[in-house]
N, C-alpha and C positions, 0 to 999 in steps of 0.2 A: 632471388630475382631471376636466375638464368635458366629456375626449373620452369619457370609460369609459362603457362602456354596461351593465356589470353592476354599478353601484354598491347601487342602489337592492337587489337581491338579495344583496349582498355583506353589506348591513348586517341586510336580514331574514335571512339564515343567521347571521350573531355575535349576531344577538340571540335565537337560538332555541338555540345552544349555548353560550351566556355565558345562559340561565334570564332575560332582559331583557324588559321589556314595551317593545312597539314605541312604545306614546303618550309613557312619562318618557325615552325615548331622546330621544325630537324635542321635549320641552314647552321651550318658550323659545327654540325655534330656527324648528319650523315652527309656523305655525297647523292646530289642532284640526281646521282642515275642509280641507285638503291633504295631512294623512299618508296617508290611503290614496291618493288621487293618484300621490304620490312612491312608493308603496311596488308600485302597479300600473304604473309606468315611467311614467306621462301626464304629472309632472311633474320642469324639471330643476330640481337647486337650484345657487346658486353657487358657489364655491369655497368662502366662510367659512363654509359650511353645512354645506356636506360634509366638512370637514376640524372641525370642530367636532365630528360626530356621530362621526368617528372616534378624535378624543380621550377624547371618554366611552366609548367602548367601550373605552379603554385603550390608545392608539396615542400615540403623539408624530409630529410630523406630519415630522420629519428620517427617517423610516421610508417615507417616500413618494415620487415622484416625480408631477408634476404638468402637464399641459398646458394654459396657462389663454389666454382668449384679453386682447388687446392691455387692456383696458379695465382688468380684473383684474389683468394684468401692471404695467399703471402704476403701480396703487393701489399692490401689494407692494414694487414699487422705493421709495414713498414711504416706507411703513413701514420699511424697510430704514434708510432715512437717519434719519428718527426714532431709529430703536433707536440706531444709529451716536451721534448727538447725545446721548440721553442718557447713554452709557457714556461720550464725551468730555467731561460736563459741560458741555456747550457750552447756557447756558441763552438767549443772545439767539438763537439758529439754531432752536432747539428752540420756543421762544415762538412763532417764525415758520412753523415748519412745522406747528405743532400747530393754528392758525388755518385754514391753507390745508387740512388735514386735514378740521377740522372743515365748513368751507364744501363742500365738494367730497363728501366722502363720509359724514358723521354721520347722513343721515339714511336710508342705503340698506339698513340693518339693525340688528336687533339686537346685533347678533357686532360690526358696524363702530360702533357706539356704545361697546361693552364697550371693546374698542381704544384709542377715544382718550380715554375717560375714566381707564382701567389707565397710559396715558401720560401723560395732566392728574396722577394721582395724585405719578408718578416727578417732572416737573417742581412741581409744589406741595413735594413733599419738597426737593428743590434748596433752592427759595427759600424753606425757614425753616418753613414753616406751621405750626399748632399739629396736635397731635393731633387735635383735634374736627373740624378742616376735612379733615385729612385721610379722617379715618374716613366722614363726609360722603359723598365722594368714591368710597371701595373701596365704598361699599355701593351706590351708585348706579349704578356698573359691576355690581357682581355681580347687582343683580337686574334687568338689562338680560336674561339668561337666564336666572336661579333665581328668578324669582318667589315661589318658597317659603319662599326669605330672611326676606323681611319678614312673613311668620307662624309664622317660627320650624319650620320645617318642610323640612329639605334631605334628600333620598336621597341620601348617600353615593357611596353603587356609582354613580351616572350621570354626577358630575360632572367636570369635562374638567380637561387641566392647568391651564390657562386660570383658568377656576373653582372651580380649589384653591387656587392660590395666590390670589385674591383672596378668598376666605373664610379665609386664613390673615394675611390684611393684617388685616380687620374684625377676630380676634378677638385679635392686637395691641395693633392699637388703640384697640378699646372700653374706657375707663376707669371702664365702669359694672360688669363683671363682675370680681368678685372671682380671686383668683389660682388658687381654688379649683376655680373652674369655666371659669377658661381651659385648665386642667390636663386636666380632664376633655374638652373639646371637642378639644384637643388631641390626647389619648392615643386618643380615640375615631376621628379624622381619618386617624394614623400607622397604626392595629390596620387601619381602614377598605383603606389602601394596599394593607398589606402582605401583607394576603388575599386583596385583587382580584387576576384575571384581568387583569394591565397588562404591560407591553411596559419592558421594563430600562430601557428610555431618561426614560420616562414615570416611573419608580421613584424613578431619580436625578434626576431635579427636584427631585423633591417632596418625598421623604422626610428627606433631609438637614435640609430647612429647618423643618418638625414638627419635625425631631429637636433640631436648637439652640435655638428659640423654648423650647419644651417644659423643656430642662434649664436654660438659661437663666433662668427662673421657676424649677421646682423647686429650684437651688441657693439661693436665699435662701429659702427654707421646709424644709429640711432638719431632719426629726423624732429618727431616728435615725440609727447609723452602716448599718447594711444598708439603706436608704435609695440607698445609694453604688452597687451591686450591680444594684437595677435599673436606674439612669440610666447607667451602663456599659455592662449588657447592651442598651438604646436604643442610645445611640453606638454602638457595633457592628456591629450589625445593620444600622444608617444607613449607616457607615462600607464595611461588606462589600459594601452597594447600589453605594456609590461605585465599588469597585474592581474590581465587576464588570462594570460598564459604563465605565470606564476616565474615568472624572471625576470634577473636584476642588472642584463644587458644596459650600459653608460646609467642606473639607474640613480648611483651618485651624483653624477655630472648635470642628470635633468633638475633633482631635485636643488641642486645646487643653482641653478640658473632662475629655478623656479621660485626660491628664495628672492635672491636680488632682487627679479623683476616683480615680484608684491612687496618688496620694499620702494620700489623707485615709482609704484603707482599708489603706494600710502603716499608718500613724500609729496605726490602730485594730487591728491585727494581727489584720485580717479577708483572709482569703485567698480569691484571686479562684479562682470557679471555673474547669474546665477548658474549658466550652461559651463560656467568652466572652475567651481566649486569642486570641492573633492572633502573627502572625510576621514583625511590623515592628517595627522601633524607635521608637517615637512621637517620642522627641526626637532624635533622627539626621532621620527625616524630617520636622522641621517643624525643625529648622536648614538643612535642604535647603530649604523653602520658604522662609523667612526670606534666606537665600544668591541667591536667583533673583527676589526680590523687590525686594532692594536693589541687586543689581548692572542689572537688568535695569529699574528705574521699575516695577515693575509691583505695584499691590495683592495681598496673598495672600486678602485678603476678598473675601468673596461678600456687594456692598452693594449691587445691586438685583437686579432678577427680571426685565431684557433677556432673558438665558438662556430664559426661558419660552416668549419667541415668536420664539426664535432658529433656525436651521439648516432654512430649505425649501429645496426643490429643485425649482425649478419654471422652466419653459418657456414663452415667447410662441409661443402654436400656429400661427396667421399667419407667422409670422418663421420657424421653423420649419419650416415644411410649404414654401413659398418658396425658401430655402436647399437645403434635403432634393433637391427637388423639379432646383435647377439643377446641385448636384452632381452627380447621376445623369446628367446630360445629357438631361431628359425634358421632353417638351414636355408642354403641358392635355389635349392630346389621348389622351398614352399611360396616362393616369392613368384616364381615361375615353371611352366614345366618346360618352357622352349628351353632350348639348350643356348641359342643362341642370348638370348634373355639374361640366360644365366651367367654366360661369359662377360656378356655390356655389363651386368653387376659385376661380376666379380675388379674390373679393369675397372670401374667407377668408385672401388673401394679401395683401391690400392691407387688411387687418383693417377692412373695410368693414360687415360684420354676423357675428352670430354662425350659425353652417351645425349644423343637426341631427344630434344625435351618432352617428348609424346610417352617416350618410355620411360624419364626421369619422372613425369605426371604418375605414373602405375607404381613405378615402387613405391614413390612417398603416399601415395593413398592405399596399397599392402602394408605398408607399415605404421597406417593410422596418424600421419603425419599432412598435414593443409600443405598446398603448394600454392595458396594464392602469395601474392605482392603485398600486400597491404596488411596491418599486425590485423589479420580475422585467425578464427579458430575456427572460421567453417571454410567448405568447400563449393563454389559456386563460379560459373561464368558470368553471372548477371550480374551488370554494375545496379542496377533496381535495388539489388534483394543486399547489395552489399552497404545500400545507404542503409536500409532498414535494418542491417544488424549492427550498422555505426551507431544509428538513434537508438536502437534498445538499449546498447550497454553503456550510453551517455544518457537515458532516463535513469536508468538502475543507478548509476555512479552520484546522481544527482539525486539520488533517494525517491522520484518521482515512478512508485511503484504501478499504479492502478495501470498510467499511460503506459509502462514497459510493458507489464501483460498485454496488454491490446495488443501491441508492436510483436509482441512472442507469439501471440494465437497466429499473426500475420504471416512469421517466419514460417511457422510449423505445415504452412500449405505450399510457401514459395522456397525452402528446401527441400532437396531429394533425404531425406530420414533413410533410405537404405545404407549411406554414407554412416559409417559410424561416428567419426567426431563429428559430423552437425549433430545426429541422434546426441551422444553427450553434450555438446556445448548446449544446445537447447535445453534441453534437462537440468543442467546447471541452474541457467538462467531462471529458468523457472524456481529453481530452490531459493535461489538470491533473494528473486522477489519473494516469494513464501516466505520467507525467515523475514526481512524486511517489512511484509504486511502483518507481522507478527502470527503466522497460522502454522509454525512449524518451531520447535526448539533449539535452541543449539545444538545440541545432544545430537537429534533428529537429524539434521545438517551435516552433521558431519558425518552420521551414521551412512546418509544418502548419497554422501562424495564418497565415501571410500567403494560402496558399492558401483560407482559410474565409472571409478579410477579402477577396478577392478574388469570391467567390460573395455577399458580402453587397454589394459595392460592383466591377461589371464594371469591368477598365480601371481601375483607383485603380493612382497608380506614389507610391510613397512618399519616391522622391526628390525629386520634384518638384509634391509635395503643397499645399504649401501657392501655388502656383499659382493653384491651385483657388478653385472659390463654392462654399464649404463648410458644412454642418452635420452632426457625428458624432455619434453617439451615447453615452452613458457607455462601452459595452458593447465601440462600435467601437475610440474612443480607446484603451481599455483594451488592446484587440487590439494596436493600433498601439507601444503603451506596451513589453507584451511582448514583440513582435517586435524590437525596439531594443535590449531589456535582453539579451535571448539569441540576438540575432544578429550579423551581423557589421556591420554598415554602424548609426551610433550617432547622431553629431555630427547631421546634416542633421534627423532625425526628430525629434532630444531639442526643439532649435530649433523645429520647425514646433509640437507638442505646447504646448512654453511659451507661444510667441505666440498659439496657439489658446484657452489655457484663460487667459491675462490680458489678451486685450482687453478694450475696457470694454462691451461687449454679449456679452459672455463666457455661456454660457450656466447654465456651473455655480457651485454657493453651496457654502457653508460645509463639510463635510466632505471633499469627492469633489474641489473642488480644494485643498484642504489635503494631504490623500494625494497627488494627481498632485504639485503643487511639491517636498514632499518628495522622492518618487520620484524625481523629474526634478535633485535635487540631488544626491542619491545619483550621478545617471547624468553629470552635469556634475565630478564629481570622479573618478569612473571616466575620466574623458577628459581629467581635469591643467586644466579650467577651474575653477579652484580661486575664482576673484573671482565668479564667475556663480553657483557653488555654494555660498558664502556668504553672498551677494545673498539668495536665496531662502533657506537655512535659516534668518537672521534674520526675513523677512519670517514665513515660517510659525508662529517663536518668536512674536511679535509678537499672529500671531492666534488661537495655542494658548492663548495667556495670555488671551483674551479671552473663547475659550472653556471655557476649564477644562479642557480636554482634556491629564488627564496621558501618554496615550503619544503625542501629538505633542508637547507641549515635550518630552520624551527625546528623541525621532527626531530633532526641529527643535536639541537642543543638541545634540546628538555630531555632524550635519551640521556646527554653527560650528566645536565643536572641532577633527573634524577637516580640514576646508579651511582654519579660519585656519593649523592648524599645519603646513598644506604652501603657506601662501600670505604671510600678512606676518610668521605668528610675533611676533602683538603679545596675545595670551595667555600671561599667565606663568604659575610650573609652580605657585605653589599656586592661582589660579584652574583653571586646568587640572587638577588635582587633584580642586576643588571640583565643576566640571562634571560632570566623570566620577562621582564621589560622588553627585552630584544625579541622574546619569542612571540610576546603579545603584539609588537608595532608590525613584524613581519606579518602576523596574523591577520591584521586590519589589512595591511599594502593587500594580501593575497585575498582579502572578500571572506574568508571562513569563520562563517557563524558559529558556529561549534567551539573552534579554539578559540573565538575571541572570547569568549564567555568563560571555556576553561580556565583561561591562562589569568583572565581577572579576578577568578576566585583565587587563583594560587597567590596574585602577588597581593588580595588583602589577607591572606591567610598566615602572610610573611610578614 
């Protein structure tokens, strides 16, 4: 984030097509007399600043990818362990880190205030506190940025996940407002969402959790039977958020709700209408959840809001650029001839100061590395051209090949191709689809990645990779990933890849290595290391549970199933049964044609 150099524009274009006033975008983040600054590029802001402004515009920050330097990098590892502690209930570790937290960082913003008072709140809840103290607490977090809180005065439309869910703590809590008009704040919050201009990711936070607080209350005030009708048609809609974005956020708690109330509108022989039908079985899947909950330790509730400031993706830029820099085999010099140049690197590598983002823009494009915001793998100032490479690789991913070509011919005029990762990413793309429209081999494919992965990285020999002073990129690994799955030489790569993505300076988080392990388990049982590829599919189970992520517990359990059943055969056949049942209900919840189909032959096959 802090190398991008079109931030500052990125944000005046969403706020002039998102109808935003530039001043309530920034009120509680920047001061009054630096917005125009920031907005004229004179000044930079930090990471929690900038990933803040992008929340409110309706971004989740797992939508992003980040290069921050060492300083910033620490702070987020700290947070990391935080979140870590209180999902583990670990209240003595938590006490401890939240101290050093505070000393260290509490006073270097407002965003870093909000932070650890949001985490004082999670630990005060631990230990028993009463309501009062609590509420105390969410509100003095939240109006670390909403000022307006406390005169009763919030716009809606600007505030971040962040600052939704801690104004959905406050109105919990507060035992002074009647039920009446937590109802109403509520319903106003949920309507507030579900109309904004936000990002699916950003959707499923939030909305679930409106949506059980909300019926939660209205079930003990229930006036009439059609009453039932519209807190269904809520669930729902809450529900639909979930399974579109493929998470299992309060996902128990709706379906649970969603139960009763088609039970208390049979009992009243009120028939539900057709607009709020679905094509799950509410009690098949939440015996599935109930089935993967007990055998597995793991809660089916959703009982804090970790999740909130969970899933970044971000990079020590020093550490980085260093790495980057020896892999190529490049000395200071080949990066620049200034001397001067050469110094701002060499200090930016030894994370001795921060280096001006004009120049931090030059090296990471010398060293074949994107310095946009946003997870792209090309190079561009146009937000135009950056919707259009969102759309291509959401037609390709959605198998809709013919439309991604069109979308590719498009890019290939509104990229600069002298860049060399657009020249590869493009080329990619194009192979995806070729393979896809079936006019290319696997063979072929993988023949044509290594050759693109070879222009992005001269001299890379993939047998003898891990050799190497490495830093890859998502985009390259990715490369590397592919080239393994459809070529012929497996074993040596799968290996370098693993040990790449779970060292403990590892550079990737929460989704992107969740995918590769999977991947990489799949590819270890394609090769009969049936123990290695169990190893990992539990491990993934593990963190899919942690984050809600219903199509990686499927992927992460038909991995156990099937390695353990080619490996100790210590799954019996009605657990085994049950897996594949769980894998199939998740598979409906999440809409995928493919697996529901697979998983149906498996369990008539059983």
């Amino acid at each position: 984030m802090e190398a991008n150099l079109i931030f500052p524009e990125y944000i005046k274009s969403e706020c002039i097509k998102k109808n935003l006033s530039f001043r309530k975008l920034c009120e509680g983040v920047i001061n009054a007399s630096s917005i125009e600054r920031f907005f004229d590029g004179e000044l930079d802001l930090d990471f929690d600043k900038q990933i803040r402004l992008l929340s409110r515009l309706g971004y989740d920050h797992q939508d992003y990818e980040k290069y921050v330097y060492k300083k910033t990098f620490d702070k987020l590892r700290v947070r990391d362990k935080i979140l870590s502690l209180i999902k583990d209930k670990n209240k003595e570790r938590l006490f401890e880190e939240l101290v050093k937290y505070k000393e260290k960082y509490y006073k270097e913003s407002s965003v870093d205030k909000q932070f650890y008072l949001a985490m004082k709140l999670q630990e005060d809840r631990m230990k028993g506190k009463d309501d009062a103290d609590l509420l105390r607490t969410a509100v003095e977090a939240l109006i670390q940025t909403v000022p307006g809180y406390s005169e009763h005065h919030i716009d809606l439309e600007y505030l971040s996940i962040e600052e939704t869910n801690l104004l959905i703590e406050t109105l919990i809590l507060n035992k002074n407002d009647s039920s009446k008009e937590k109802l109403t704040e509520l319903r106003k919050l949920f309507e507030s969402i579900d109309t904004r201009e936000v990002s699916l990711n950003f959707k499923a936070k939030i909305m679930p959790k409106i949506a059980y607080h909300y019926i939660n209350i209205y079930m003990e005030a229930i006036d009439t039977p059609m009453d039932y009708i519209n807190l269904l048609t809520l669930c729902n809609k809450a529900i639909e958020t979930l399974r579109s974005s493929k998470y299992m956020y309060y996902l128990y708690e709706l379906l649970n709700f969603s139960e009763i109330i088609n039970e208390a509108l049979a009992i009243n022989e009120i028939e539900v209408p057709n607009i709020i039908e679905n094509d799950y079985d509410i009690a098949v899947l939440k015996g599935s959840l109930d089935f993967l909950a007990e055998r597995y330790h793991k809660s089916k509730h959703t009982d804090d809001f970790c999740y909130i400031y969970d899933c970044f993706n971000y990079y020590c830029l020093g550490e980085t650029v260093r790495a980057r820099r020896k892999m190529l085999g490049l000395r200071l010099s080949d990066l620049s001839k200034d001397e001067a140049v050469q110094r701002a690197i060499g200090r930016l590598e030894r994370n001795e100061r921060k280096t001006i983002r004009d120049t931090v823009r030059k090296i990471l494009l010398s060293l074949n590395l994107c310095t946009e915001f946003y997870k792209l793998r090309i190079v561009t100032d146009e937000n135009n051209v950056i919707e259009d490479y969102i759309s291509c690789v959401r037609l390709i991913n959605g198998k809709q090949y013919s439309k991604a070509y069109d979308m590719l011919k498009k890019l290939e005029i509104e990229l600069d191709l002298s860049v060399l990762v657009n020249r590869t990413e493009l080329m990619w793309k194009k192979l995806c689809i070729l393979r896809g429209l079936g006019e290319i081999s696997n063979a072929d494919y993988a023949n044509k990645l290594k050759a693109l992965l070879l222009e992005l990285i001269p001299g890379i020999d993939l047998e003898c990779v891990s050799n190497k002073d490495y830093y890859f990129s998502i985009q390259e690994l990715t490369m590397i990933y592919n080239i393994a799955r459809f070529g012929e030489t497996k074993d040596k790569i799968i290996d370098f890849i693993y040990n790449y993505i779970r060292t403990e300076d590892s550079i990737f988080r929460s989704r992107e290595e969740l995918w590769f392990l999977n991947a990489i388990a799949d590819m270890y049982g394609d090769c009969e290391k049936y123990e290695k590829s169990l190893e990992l599919s539990e491990f993934v189970l593990e963190s899919a549970f942690d984050m809600k992520s219903a199509s990686f517990i499927q992927e992460s359990l038909y991995g156990i199933f099937w390695s353990d059943a080619r490996y100790k055969h210590l799954i019996d056949k009605k657990s085994q049964t049950m897996i594949l049942r769980a894998c199939y209900e998740l598979s409906v919840f999440c809409m995928d044609d493919y697996s529901i189909s697979f998983y149906k032959r498996k369990l008539d096959e059983l």
